[in-house]
C-alpha positions as a Python dict, from the first residue, in 0.01 Angstrom:
ca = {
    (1, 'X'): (0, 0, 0),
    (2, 'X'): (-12, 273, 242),
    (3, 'X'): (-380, 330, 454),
    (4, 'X'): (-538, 430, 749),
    (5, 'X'): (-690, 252, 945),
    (6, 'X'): (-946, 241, 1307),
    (7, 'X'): (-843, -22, 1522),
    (8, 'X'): (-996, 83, 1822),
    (9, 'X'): (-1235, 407, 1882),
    (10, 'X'): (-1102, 704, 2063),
    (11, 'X'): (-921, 1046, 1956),
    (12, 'X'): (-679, 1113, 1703),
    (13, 'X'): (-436, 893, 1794),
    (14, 'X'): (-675, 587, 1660),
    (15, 'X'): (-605, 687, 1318),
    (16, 'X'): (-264, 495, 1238),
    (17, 'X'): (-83, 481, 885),
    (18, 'X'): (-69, 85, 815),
    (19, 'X'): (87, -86, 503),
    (20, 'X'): (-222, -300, 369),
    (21, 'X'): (-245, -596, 106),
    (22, 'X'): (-197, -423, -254),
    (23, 'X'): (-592, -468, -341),
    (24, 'X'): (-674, -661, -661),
    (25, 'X'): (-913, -586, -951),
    (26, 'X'): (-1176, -853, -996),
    (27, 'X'): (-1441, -922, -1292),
    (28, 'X'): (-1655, -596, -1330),
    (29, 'X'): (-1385, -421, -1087),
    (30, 'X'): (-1184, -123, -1147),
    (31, 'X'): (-887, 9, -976),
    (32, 'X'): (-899, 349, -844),
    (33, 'X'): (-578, 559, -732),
    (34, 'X'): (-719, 805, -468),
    (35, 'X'): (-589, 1183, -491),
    (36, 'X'): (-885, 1312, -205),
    (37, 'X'): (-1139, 1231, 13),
    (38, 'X'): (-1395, 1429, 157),
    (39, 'X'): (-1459, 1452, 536),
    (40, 'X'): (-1802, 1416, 688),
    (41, 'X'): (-1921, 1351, 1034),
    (42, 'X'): (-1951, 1048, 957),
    (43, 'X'): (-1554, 983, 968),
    (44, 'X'): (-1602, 1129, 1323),
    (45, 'X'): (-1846, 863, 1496),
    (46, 'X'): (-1644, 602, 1295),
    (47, 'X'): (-1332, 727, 1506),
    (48, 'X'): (-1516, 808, 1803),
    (49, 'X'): (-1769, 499, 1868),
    (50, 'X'): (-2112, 519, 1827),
    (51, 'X'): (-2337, 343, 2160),
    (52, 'X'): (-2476, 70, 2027),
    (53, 'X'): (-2344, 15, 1669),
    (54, 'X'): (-2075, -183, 1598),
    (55, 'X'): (-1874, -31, 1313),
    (56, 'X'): (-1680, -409, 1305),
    (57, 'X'): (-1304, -246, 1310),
    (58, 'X'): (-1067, -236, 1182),
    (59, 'X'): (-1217, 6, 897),
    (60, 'X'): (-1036, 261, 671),
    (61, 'X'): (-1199, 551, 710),
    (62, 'X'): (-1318, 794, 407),
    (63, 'X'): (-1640, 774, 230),
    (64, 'X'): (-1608, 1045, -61),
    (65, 'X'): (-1326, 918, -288),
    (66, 'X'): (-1200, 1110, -547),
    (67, 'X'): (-926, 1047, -773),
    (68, 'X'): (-818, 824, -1159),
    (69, 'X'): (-921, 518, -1346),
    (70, 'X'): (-694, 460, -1603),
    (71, 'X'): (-602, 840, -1588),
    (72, 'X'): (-950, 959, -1628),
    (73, 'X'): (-1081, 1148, -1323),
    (74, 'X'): (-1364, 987, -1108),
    (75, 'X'): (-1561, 1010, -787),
    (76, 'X'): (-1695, 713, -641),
    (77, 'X'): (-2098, 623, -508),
    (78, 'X'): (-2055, 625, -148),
    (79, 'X'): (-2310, 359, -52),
    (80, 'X'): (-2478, 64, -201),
    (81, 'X'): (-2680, -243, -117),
    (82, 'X'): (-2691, -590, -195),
    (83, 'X'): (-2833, -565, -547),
    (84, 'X'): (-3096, -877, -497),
    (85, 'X'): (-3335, -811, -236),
    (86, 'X'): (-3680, -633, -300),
    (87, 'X'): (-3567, -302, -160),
    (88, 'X'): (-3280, -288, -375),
    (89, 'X'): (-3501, -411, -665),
    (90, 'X'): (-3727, -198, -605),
    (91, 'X'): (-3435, 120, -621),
    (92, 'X'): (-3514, 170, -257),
    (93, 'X'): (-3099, 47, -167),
    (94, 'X'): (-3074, 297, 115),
    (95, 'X'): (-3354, 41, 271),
    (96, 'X'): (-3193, -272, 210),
    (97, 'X'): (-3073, -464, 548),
    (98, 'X'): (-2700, -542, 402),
    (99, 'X'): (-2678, -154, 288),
    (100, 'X'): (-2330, -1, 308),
    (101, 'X'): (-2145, 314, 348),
    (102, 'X'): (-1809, 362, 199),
    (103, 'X'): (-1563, 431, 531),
    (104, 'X'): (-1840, 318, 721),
    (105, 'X'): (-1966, -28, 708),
    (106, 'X'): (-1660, -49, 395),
    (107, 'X'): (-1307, 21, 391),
    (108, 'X'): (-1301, 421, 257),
    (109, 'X'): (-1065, 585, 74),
    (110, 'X'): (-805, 690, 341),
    (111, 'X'): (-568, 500, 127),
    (112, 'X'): (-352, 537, -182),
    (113, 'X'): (-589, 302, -404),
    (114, 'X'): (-927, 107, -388),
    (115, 'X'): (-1097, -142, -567),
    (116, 'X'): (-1471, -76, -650),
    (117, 'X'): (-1780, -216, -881),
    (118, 'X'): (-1715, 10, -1201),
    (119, 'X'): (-2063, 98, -1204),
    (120, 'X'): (-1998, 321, -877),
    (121, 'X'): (-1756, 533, -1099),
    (122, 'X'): (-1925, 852, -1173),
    (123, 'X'): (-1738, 1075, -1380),
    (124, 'X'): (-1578, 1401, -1308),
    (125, 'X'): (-1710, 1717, -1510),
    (126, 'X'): (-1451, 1892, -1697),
    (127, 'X'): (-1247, 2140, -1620),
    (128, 'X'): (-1355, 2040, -1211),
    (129, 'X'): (-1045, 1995, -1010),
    (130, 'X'): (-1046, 1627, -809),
    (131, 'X'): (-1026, 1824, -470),
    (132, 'X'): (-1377, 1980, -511),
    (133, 'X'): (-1517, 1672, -667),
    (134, 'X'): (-1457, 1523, -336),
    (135, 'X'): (-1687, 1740, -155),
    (136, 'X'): (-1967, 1634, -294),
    (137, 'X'): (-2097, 1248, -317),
    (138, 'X'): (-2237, 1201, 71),
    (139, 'X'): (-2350, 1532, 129),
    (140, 'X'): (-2463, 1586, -182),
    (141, 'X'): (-2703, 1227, -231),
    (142, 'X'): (-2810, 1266, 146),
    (143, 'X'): (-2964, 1668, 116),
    (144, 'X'): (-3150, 1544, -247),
    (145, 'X'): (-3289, 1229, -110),
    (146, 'X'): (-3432, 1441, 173),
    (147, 'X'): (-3553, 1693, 8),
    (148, 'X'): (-3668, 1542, -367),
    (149, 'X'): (-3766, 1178, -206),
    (150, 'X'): (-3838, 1234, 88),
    (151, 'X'): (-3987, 1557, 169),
    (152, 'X'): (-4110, 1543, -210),
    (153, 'X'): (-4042, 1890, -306),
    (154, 'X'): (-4218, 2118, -472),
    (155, 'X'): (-4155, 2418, -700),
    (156, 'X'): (-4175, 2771, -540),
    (157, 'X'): (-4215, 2622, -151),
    (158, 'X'): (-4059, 2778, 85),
    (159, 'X'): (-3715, 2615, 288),
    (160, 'X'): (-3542, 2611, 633),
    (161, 'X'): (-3228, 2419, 642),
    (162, 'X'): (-3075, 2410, 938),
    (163, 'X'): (-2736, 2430, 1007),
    (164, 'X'): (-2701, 2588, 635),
    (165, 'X'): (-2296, 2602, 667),
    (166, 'X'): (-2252, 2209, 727),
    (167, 'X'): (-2218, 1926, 448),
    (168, 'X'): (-2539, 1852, 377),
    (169, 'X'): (-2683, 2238, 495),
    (170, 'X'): (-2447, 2402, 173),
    (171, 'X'): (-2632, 2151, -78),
    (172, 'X'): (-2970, 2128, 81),
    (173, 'X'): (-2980, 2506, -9),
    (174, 'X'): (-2857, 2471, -388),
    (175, 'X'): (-3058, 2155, -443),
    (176, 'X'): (-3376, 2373, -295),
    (177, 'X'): (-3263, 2674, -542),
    (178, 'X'): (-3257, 2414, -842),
    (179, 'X'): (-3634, 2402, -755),
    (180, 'X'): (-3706, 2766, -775),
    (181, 'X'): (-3759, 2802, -384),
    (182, 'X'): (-3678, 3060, -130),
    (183, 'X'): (-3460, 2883, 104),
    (184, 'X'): (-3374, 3007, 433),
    (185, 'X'): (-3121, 2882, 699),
    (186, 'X'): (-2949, 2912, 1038),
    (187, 'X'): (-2562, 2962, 1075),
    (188, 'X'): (-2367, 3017, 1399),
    (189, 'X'): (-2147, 3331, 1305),
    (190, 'X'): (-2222, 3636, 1053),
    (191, 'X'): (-1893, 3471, 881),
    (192, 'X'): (-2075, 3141, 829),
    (193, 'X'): (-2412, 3359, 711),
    (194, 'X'): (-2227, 3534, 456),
    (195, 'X'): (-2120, 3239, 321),
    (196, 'X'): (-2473, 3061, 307),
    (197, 'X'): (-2650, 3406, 165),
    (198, 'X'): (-2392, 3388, -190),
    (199, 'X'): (-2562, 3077, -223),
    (200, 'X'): (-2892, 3234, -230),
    (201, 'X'): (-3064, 3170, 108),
    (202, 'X'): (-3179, 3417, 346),
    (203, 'X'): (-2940, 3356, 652),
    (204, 'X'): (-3052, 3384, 1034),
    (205, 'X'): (-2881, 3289, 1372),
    (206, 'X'): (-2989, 2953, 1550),
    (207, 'X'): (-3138, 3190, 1868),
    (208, 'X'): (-3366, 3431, 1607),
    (209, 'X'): (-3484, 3257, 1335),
    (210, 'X'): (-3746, 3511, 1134),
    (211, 'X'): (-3921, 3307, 920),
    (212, 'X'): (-4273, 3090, 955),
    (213, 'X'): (-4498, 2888, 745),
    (214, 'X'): (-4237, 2711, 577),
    (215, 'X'): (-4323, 2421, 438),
    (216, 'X'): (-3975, 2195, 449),
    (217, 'X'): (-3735, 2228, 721),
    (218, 'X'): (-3415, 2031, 713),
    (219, 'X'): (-3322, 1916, 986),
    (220, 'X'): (-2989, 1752, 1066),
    (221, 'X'): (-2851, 1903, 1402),
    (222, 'X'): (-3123, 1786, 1635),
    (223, 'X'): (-3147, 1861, 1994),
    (224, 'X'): (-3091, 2222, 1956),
    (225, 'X'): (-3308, 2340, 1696),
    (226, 'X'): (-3581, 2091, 1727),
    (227, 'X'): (-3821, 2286, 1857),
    (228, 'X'): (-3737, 2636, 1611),
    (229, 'X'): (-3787, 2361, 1327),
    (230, 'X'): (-4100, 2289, 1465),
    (231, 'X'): (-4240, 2631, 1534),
    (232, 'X'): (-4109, 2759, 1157),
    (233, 'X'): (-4321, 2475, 1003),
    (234, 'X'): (-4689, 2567, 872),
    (235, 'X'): (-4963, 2341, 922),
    (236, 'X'): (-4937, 2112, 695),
    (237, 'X'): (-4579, 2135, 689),
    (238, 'X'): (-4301, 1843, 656),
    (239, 'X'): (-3935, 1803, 867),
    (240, 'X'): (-3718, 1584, 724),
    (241, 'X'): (-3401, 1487, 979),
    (242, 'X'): (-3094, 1284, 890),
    (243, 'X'): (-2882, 1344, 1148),
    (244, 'X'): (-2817, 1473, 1507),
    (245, 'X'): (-2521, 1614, 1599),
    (246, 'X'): (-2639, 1796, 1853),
    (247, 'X'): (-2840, 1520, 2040),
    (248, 'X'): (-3105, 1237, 1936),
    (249, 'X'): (-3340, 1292, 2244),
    (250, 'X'): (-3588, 1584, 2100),
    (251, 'X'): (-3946, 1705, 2279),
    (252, 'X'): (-4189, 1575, 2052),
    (253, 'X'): (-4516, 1779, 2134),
    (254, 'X'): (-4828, 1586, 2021),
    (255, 'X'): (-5071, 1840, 2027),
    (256, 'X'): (-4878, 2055, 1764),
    (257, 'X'): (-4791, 1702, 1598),
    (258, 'X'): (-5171, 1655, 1503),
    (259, 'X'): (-5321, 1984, 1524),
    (260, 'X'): (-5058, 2129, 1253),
    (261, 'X'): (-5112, 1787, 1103),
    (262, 'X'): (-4689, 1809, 1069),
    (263, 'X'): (-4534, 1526, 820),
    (264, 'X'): (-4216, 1423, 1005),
    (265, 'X'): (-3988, 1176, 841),
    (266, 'X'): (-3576, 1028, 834),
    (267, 'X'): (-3402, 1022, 572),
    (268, 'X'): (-3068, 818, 577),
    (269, 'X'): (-2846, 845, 228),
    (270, 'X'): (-3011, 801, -94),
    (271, 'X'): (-3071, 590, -359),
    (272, 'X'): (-2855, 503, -691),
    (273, 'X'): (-3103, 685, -926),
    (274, 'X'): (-3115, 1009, -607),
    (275, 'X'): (-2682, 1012, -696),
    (276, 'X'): (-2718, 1020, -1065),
    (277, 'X'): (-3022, 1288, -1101),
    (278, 'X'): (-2795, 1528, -821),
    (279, 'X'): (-2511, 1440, -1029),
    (280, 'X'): (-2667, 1536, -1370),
    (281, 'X'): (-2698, 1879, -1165),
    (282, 'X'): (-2365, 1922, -1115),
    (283, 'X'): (-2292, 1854, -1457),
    (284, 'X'): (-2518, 2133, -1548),
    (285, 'X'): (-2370, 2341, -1303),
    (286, 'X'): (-2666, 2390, -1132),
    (287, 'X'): (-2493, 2246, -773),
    (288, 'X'): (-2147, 2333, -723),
    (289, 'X'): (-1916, 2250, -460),
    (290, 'X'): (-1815, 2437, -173),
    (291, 'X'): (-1473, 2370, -16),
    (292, 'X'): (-1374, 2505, 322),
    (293, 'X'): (-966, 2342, 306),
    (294, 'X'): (-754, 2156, 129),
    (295, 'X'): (-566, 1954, 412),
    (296, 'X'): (-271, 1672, 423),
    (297, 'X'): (-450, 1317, 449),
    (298, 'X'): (-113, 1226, 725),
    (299, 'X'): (-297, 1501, 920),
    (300, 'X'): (-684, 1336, 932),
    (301, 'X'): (-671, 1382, 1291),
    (302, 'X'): (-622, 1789, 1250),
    (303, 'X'): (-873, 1784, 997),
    (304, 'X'): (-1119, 1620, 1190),
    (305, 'X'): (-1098, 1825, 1485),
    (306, 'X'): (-1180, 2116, 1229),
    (307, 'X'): (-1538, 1922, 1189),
    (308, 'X'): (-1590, 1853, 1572),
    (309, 'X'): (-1532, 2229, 1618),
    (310, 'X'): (-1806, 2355, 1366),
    (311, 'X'): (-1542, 2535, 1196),
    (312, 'X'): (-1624, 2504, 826),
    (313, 'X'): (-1830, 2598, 586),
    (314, 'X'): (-1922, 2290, 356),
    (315, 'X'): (-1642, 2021, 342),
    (316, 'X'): (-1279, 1969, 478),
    (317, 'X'): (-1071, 1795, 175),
    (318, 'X'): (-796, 1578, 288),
    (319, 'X'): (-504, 1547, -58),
    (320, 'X'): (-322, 1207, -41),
    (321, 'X'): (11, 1217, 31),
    (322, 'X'): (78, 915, 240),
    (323, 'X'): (436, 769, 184),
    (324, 'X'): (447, 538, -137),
    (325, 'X'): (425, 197, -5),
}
């Protein structure tokens, strides 16, 4: 069988094709031939190295896996955790200690087929093609935990999302919407605007955001739009960050930290129960996904340089067509 795989971190040229063991169905397993996967940043620091974490290489990259079981079209869970420890009994698995991310601390599904727990197999709603089903596990679980567990939101608030083109920015605003709130975000070029304003938010550049007293702002590019997340808050207010791409060091002002009496909390993932209520809305068709490209999975490399760029709008699909092995 034909994969990808990180041996070592560094540019594009990490990312080999390698013939891999054939993997084998166990009890409770299921087989799944992969037709897409969708890119995140994660895939990125996987390649690149993150200080400090060991992502224990070699690793197949990939963590939203689309494709068959038996012929019927699927999309996989993209993280779990151990299933016995209180966290995890508890429905908190994004807290367990042994909690994994597909492509991440797993093999992904950079590869022509994986073997998974069938009860990660969501199904795909009809009529949706496999290449936007990919765009949506990660992105999708991580903006709903923030905002529904996390930031606990309400109906009719009012929402920032920063960075409102990205992954998690495109759902953040259409998980916000399925709540009845006026969402706002930030986008880099009036292309990138236009795009976030069909999905019903009121779009403004990083340098001139025009709205205040909000009462959520996601956050997930860090360094530079800390402080315009912090100044559109009301008091009272709550920031939720899971990410920053940007930069991790922020100015953390503690006079408008306790005088605003600000709620500021991380948010990594989501839970089991956070993928199946965002998934019931994208059976409804309340959340929809939003596809920048279609690309060739031999060209991962290409396609990631699309995400280091800040190119796209929502999420870079990669088809498989590595050579049958």
């Amino acid at each position: 069988m034909k994969a990808i795989v990180v041996r070592e971190h560094g540019g594009p040229e990490v990312l080999r094709i390698e013939e891999l063991p054939e993997p084998a169905a166990g009890p409770g397993e299921v087989v799944v031939h992969v037709t897409h996967v969708g890119l995140n940043h994660l895939d990125v620091w996987v390649r690149r190295g993150v200080p400090g974490h060991d992502f224990h290489l070699p690793r197949v990259p990939g963590s939203d896996v689309a494709g068959t079981v038996d012929g019927r079209p699927v999309v996989l869970h993209p993280s779990w955790g151990c299933g016995s420890c209180a966290a995890c009994l508890a429905g908190r698995q994004n807290r367990c200690r042994h909690f994994r991310i597909r492509g991440e601390s797993a093999d992904g599904g950079c590869a022509e087929r994986v073997v998974v727990p069938a009860w990660q197999v969501l199904p795909v709603p009809p009529g949706m093609p496999l290449s936007d089903a990919a765009a949506l596990p990660l992105a999708l679980l991580t903006a709903w935990h923030m905002l529904v567990a996390r930031a606990r939101l309400q109906r009719g608030e009012r929402v920032l999302v920063q960075a409102g083109a990205s992954g998690v920015g495109v759902y953040a605003i259409q998980v916000a919407r399925t709540f009845g709130c006026e969402v706002h975000a930030t986008a880099s070029t009036p292309a990138k605007r236009a795009r976030i304003e069909a999905l019903g938010a009121t779009a403004w550049p990083y340098d001139a955001v025009g709205v205040r007293d909000v009462d959520v702002v996601v956050e997930s590019v860090g360094k530079d739009t800390w402080a315009s997340s912090v100044r559109a808050l009301r008091w009272g207010g709550r920031l939720v960050c899971c990410g920053a791409t940007s930069g991790a060091e922020v100015p953390l002002g503690l006079r408008t930290l306790f005088f605003k009496q600000l709620d500021v909390l991380g948010s990594t993932m989501g839970t089991s129960s956070d993928m199946l209520a965002a998934w019931a809305c994208v059976h409804a068709g309340d959340i929809l996904p939003v596809v920048d490209e279609v690309g060739s999975m031999r060209e991962l490399g290409a396609a990631q340089a699309r995400l280091e760029a800040r190119e796209v709008v929502g999420k870079v699909i990669v088809a498989q067509d590595l050579p049958h092995g």
